[in-house]
Structure formats: structure tokens, C-alpha cells
C-alpha positions as CSV (number, residue, x, y, z in Angstrom):
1,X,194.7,34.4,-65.8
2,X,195.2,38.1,-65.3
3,X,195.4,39.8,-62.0
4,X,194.5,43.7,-60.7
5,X,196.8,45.9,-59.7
6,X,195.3,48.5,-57.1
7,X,197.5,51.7,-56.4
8,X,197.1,54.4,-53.7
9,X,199.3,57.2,-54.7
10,X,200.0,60.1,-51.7
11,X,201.2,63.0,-51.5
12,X,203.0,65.3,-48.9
13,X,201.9,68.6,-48.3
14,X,204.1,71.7,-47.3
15,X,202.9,71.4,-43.8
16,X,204.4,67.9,-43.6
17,X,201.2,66.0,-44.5
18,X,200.4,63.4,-46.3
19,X,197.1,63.2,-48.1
20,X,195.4,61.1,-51.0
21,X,196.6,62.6,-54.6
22,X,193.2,63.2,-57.0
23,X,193.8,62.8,-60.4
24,X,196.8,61.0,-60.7
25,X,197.4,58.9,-63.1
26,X,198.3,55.2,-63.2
27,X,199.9,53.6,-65.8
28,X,201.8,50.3,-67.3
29,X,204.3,51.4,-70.5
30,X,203.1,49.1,-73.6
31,X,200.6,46.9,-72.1
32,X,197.4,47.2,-73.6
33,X,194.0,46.7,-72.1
34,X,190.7,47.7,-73.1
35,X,191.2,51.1,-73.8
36,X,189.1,54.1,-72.8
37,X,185.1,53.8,-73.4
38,X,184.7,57.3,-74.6
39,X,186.8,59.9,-76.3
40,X,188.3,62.3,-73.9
41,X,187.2,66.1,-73.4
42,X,188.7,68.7,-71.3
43,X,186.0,71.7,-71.1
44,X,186.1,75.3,-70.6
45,X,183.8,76.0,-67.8
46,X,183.9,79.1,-65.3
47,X,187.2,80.3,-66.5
48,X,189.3,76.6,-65.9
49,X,189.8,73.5,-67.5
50,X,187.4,70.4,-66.4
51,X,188.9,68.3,-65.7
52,X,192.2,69.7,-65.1
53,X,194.0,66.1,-65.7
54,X,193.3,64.1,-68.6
55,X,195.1,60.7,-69.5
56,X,195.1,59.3,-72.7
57,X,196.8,56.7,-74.9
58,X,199.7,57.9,-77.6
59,X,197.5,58.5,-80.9
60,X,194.8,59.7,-79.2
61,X,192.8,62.7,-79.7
62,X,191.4,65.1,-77.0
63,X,188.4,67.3,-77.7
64,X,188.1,70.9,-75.6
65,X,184.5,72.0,-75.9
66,X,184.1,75.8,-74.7
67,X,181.0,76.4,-72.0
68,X,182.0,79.8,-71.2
69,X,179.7,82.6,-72.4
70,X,183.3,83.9,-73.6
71,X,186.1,83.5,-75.8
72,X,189.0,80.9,-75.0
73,X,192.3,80.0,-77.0
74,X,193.1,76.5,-75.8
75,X,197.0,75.9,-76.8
76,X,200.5,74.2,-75.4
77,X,204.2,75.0,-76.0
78,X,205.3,71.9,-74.6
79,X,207.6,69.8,-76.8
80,X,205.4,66.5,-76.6
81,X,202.3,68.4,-78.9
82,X,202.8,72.0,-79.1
83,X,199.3,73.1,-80.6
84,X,197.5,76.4,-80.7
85,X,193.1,75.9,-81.5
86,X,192.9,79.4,-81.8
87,X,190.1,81.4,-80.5
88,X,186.3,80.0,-80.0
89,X,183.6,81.0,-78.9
90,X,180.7,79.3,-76.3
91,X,179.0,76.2,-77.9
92,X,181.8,75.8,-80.1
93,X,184.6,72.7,-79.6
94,X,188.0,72.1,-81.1
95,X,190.4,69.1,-81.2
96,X,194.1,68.5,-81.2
97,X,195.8,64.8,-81.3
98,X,198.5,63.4,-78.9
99,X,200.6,61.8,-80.7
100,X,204.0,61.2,-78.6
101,X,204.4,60.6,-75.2
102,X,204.6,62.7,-72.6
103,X,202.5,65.3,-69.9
104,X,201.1,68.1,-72.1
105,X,200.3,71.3,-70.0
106,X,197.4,73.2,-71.3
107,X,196.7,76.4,-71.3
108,X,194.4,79.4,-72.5
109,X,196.2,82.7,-73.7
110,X,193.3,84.9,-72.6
111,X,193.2,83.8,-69.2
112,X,196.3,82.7,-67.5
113,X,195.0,81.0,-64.3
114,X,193.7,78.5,-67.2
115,X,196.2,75.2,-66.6
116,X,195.3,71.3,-67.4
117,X,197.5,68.5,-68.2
118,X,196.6,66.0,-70.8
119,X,199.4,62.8,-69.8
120,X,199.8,61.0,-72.8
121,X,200.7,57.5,-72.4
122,X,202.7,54.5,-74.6
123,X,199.8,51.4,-73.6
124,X,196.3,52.2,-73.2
125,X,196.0,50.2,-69.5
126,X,196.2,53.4,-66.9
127,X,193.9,54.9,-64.6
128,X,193.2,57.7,-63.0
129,X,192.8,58.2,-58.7
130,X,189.6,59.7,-57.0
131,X,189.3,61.8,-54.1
132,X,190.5,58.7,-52.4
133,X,193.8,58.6,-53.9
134,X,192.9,54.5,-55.4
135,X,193.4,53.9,-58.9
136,X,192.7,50.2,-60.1
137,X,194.3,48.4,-63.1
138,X,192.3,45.4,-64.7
139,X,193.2,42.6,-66.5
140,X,197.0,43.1,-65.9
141,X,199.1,40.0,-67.3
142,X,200.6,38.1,-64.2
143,X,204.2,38.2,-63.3
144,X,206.5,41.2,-62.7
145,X,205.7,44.6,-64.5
146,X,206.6,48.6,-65.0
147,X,203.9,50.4,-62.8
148,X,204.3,54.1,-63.5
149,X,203.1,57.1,-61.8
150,X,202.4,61.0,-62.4
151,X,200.8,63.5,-60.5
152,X,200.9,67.1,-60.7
153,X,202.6,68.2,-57.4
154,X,204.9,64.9,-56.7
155,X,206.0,64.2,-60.5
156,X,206.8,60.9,-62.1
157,X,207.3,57.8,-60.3
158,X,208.4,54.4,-61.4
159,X,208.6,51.1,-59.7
160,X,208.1,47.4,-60.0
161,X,205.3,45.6,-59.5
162,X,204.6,41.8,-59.0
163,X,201.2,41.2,-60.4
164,X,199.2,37.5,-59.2
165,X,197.6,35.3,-61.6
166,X,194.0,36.0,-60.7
167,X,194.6,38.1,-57.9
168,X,195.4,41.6,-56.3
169,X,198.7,43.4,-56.1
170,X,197.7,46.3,-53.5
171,X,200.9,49.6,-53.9
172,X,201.4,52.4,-51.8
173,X,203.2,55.3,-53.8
């Protein structure tokens, strides 16, 4: 049977603190699980992106519907999936595809405080962290795995992970 792997991921603060990392993202390279229920979107709403991290699987496609009653030009130079969607208006969406990968930063030429990160993974069994900082991984196969790791201030981390046959692994990064 399969067990759960449940990662807090933390971060440390310039004053010395350490405090639960939001929207990190979870990951172990070429497993496969379920995959994600619905196709990701990353919106333009009140002049950012929402929300500013998304995760998906290599081959996957991200929509970026505009809300803003203005203009937006959703693109990235990063070498992963450089893309440019041009400029759009309110109501209108647009779509690029993820093929490699890699973290993705995402930006709108128009208005430059406009930064997101699509993280683009190789396996489809990830997660992302809440408020809390807790991220959990179903349906992992038991026995000793990759567990990776990426959040926006503290990077990429890798480790190993012993996973239980039918029971919980609990990981402090």
C-alpha cells in the first residue's frame, strides 16, 4: 500500500525568524499520481497575478484570464518557456504551454510590479503549502524517495524521504 508524505516547509526572515512559507511547492521527480483536477489559471486582478505561484506538470498548459478593466501583456524570458501573449484586454484570456521543466517567472510588460511563477514539474504528484506552511502528498509508493522543494524566497531544496506502506512520513524543510 501507499503511504502520505506531509511536508512543513519554513522559512527565515531577515529579522532572524522563522515563519511558515505559503505557496510552496512540494514535489516527487517522475512519480505520477492523480494529477491536477482542473486546468490551472493565473489571473490578472488589481494590477498582480492571482495567484502568484502556480505548479504544474511538464506538458501542461496554464491559462491567464485578464479581470482588470485594463490592458495586460502576460510574457517570460526565462529559458524554460520564454512566451510573450501579447496585449488583452478585460474579459479576454490567453494560454501558453509548459513544456520543460523548470520555475517560469511571469511577468506583465505594462506594469512591472506584475511577477508570478508558474513551477513546472517532471511527475504530476506535488502540492502546494497554505498559510500554514503543510503541503500533503497522497498515494506516494512506500520505500525511499526524492522529495523536492521550491519556494520563492528560500529556493530549491532536495532531500530524501522514507515513505511507510500505509502510513505518514511527517518533514520539516
Amino acid at each position: 500500500p501507499a503511504g502520505e508524505v506531509r511536508v512543513k516547509v519554513l522559512v527565515t526572515g531577515a529579522d532572524g525568524k522563522t515563519l511558515p512559507a505559503a505557496d510552496a511547492v512540494v514535489w516527487l521527480p517522475g512519480l505520477h499520481g492523480p494529477g491536477p483536477a482542473a486546468p490551472a489559471r493565473m489571473a490578472s486582478r488589481d494590477k498582480r497575478f492571482e495567484p502568484r505561484v502556480v505548479a504544474v506538470p511538464q506538458g501542461s498548459a496554464v491559462t491567464f484570464p485578464n479581470y482588470d478593466k485594463i490592458f495586460h501583456n502576460v510574457f517570460s524570458l526565462s529559458e524554460t518557456a520564454p512566451f510573450d501573449l501579447g496585449l488583452y484586454r478585460n474579459g479576454a484570456a490567453r494560454t501558453a504551454s509548459f513544456e520543460k521543466p523548470g520555475v517560469v517567472r511571469v511577468y506583465c510588460n505594462i506594469h512591472p510590479q506584475m511577477a508570478a511563477y508558474v513551477v513546472v514539474l517532471d511527475g504530476n504528484l506535488y502540492a502546494q503549502t497554505g498559510k500554514d506552511g503543510l503541503a500533503l502528498l497522497p498515494g506516494v509508493p512506500a520505500g525511499r524517495q526524492t522529495l523536492k522543494v521550491w519556494e520563492e524566497r528560500g529556493g530549491e531544496w532536495s532531500g530524501p524521504v522514507v515513505v511507510p506502506a500505509g502510513g505518514t512520513v511527517e518533514i520539516t524543510v
